[in-house]
C-alpha positions as CSV (number, residue, x, y, z in Angstrom):
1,X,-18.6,-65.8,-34.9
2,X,-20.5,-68.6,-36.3
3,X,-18.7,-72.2,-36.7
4,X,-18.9,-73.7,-39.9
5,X,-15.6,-75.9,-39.4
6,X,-13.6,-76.0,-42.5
7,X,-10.7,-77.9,-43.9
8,X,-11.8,-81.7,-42.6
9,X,-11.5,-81.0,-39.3
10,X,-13.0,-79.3,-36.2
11,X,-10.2,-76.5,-35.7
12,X,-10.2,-74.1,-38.2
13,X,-13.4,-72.4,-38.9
14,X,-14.8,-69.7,-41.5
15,X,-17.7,-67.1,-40.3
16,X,-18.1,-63.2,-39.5
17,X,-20.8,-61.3,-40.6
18,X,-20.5,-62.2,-44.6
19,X,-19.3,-66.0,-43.9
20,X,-15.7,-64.9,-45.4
21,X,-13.2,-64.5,-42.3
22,X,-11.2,-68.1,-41.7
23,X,-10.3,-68.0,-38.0
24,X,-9.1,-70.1,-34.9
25,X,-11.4,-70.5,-32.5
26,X,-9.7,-70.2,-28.6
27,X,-10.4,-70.7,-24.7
28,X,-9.0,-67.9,-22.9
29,X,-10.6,-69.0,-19.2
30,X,-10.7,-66.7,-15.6
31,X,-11.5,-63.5,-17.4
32,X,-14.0,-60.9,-15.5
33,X,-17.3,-60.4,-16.7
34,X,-17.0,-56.7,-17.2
35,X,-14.0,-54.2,-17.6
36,X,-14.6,-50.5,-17.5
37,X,-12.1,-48.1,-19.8
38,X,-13.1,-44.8,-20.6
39,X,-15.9,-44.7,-18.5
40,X,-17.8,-47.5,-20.5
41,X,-18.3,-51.0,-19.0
42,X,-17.6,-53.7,-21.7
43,X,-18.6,-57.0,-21.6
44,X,-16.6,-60.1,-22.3
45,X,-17.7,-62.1,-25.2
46,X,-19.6,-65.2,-25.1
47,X,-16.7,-67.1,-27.3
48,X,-13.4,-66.6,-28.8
49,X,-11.3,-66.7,-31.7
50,X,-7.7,-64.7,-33.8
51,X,-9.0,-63.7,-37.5
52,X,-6.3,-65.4,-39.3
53,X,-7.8,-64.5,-43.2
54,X,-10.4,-61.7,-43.3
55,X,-11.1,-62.9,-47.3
56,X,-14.3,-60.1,-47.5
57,X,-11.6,-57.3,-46.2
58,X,-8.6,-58.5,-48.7
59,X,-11.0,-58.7,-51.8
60,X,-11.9,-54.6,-51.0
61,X,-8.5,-53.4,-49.8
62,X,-6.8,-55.4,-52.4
63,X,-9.5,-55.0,-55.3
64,X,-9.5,-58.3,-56.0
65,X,-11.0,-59.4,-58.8
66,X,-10.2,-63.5,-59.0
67,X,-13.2,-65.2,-60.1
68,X,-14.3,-67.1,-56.5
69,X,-11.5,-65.4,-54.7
70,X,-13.2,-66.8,-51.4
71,X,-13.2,-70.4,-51.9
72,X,-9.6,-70.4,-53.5
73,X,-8.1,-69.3,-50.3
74,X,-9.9,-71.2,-48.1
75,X,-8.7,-74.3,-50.6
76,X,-5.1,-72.6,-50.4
77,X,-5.4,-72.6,-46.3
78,X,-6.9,-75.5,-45.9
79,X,-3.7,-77.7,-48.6
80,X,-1.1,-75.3,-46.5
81,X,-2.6,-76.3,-43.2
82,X,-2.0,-80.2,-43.9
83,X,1.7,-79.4,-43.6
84,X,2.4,-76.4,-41.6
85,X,0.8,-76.4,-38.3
86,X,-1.1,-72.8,-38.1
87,X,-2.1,-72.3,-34.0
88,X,-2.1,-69.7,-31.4
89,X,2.1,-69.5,-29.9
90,X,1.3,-66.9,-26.5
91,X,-0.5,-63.9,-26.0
92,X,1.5,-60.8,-26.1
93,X,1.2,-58.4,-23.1
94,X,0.0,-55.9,-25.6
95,X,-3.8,-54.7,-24.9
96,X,-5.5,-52.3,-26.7
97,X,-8.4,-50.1,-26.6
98,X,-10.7,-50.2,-30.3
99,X,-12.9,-48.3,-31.7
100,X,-14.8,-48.0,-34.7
101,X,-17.9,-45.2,-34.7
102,X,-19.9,-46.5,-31.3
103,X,-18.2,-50.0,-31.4
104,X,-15.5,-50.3,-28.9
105,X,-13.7,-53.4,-27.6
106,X,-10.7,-54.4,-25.4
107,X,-8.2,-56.8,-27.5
108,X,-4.8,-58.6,-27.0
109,X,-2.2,-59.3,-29.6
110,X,-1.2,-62.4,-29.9
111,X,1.7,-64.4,-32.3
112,X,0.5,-67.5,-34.7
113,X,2.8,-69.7,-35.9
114,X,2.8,-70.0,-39.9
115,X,0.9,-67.3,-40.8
116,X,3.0,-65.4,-41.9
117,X,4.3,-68.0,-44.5
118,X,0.7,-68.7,-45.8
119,X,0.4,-64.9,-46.6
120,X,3.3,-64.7,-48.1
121,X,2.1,-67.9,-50.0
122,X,-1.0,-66.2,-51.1
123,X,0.6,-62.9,-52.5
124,X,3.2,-64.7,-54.4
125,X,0.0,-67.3,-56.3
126,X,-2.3,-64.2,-56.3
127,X,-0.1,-61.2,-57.4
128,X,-1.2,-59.8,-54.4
129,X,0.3,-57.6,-51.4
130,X,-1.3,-58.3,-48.2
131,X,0.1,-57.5,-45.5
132,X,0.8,-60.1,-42.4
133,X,-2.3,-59.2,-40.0
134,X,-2.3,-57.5,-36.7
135,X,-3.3,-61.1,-35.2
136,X,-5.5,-60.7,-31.9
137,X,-7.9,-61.7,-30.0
138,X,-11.6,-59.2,-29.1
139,X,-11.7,-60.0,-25.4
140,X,-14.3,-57.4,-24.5
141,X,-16.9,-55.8,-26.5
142,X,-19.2,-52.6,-25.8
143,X,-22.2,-54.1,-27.6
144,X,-22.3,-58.0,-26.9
145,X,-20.2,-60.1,-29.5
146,X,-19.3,-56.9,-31.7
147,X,-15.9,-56.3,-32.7
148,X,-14.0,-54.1,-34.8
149,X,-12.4,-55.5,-38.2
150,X,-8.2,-55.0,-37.5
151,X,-6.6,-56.4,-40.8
152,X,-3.4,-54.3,-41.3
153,X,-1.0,-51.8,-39.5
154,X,-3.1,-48.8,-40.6
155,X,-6.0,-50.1,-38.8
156,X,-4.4,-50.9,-35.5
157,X,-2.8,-47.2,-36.1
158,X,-6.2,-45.8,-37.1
159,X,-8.8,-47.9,-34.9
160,X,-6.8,-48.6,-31.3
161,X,-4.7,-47.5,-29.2
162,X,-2.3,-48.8,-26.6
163,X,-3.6,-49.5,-23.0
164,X,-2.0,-50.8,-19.7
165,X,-3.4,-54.2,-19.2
166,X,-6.4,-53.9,-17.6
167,X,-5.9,-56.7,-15.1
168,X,-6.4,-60.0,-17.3
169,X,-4.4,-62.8,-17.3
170,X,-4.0,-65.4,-20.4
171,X,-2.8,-68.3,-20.7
């Protein structure tokens, strides 16, 4: 993910593929180079971060039609983040296995604080229902750096499945 900070600062950035995911870059350090599941060897990414607002993936799931959508909620997260601290609580011993066509990638959940309150934030200014996002972190990747877009419950139900953890530790 590119860094293009946002919000005055140098913790919160906005990137992705279209530029419209906000997200918290992280550190996880000690992890392998490689982890094999299924047979395939995937490689860890070269950085890390937890998707807090996929903007691009609300405006199509939620058919948003709100005149620069995009730069209205980064201007909502970035007022909600003066006041309510929005950062990375713990890692969840919760790894799963994702796959999207011939994309796979090894991912941990993980708890924000606040989030949850900024969504509910949005959908109450917006008319919206989003719904709070599976927040995690893409740890390992079959192609280098390539995730797999996990917004909602029916994506983690649709796109991964559970796994043991695969010997990582986070802190």
């Amino acid at each position: 993910m590119g860094k293009k900070f946002i919000c005055g600062g140098e913790k919160y950035v906005i990137g992705g593929p279209k530029e419209d995911t906000i997200a918290l870059p992280i550190f996880p350090a000690g992890l392998p180079d490689t982890i094999t599941i299924e047979r395939d060897s995937l490689f860890r990414k070269t950085s890390f971060h937890v998707s807090l607002v996929c903007i691009g993936k609300i405006i199509e799931k939620q058919n948003v039609s709100t005149p620069n959508f995009q730069d209205k909620i980064v201007a909502d997260f970035c007022e909600f983040t003066q006041k309510n601290n929005v950062d990375l609580l713990r890692y969840r011993d919760e790894f799963r296995f994702a796959f999207q066509n011939e994309r796979k990638a090894i991912i941990a959940m993980c708890d924000v604080s606040n989030l949850e309150s900024f969504f509910m934030h949005v959908n109450q200014k917006y008319g919206l229902s989003i719904e709070y996002p599976p927040t995690h972190v893409t740890l390992y990747t079959l192609q280098p750096d390539k995730g797999i877009f996990l917004t909602d419950s029916g994506d983690i139900e649709k796109l991964t499945k559970l796994i043991s953890n695969p010997g990582i530790v986070l802190q």
